[in-house]
Each structure stands twice: as structure tokens, then as C-alpha cells.
N, C-alpha and C positions, 0 to 999 in steps of 0.2 A: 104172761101176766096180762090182765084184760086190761082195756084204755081206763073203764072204770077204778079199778083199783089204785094203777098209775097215778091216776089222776088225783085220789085221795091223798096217795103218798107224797106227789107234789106239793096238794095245798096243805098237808102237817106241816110243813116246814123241816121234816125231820132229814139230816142229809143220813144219803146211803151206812156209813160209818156208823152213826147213833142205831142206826136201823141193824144192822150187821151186830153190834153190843148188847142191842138188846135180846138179842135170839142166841145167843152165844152163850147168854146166862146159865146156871147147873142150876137144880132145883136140887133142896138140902138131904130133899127125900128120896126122890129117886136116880139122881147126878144124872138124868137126863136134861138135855138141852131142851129151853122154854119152846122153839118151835117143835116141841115132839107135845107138849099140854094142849090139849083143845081152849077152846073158847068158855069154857065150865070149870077149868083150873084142872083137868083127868087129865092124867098123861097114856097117851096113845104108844106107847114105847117106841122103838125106833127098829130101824133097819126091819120094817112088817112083822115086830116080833112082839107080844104082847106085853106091856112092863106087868112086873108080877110084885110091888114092890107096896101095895096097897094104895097107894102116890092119889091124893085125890085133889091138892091144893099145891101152885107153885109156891115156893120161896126162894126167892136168889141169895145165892151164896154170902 
């Protein structure tokens, strides 16, 4: 992780725990985990495998 990133995450205030809950999330549509959704709300599948689930938006469970 770069210093820059760190450092955002510091000033969130968010502890590791919140940060860790929020990536742990399923999405309704494709029960992949939030960190596998880009920044567009796409889910990039996981494990380098393409989701094939039409998945364009997250939703947490």
C-alpha cells in the first residue's frame, strides 16, 4: 500500500475492522465480495475470472 493511500485511510477515521466489513460485503447480484466491484459499481469477478452474472451495480446484502 502506498504512503499516499495510508494516509487517506488514516485521516477517514475508519479503523481497520469497519474497513475489513465493508469489503466483506456480497453484492445481491452477483455474491461476489464489494472488493471484486470497480469504482463504476462493475464487478470485475474474482479469482482473474470474469463475473458472467450481468452484475453492473453493488448492493449489500
Amino acid at each position: 500500500m502506498t504512503s499516499e493511500i495510508e494516509s487517506k485511510i488514516q485521516d477517514s477515521d475508519l479503523s481497520n475492522a469497519e474497513l475489513i466489513s465493508h469489503f466483506r460485503e456480497k453484492c445481491k447480484i452477483c455474491g461476489h465480495h464489494r472488493i471484486m466491484h470497480n469504482d463504476l459499481g462493475a464487478c470485475e469477478g474474482v479469482m482473474n475470472k470474469p463475473c458472467t452474472s450481468g452484475c453492473d451495480k453493488f448492493e449489500a446484502e
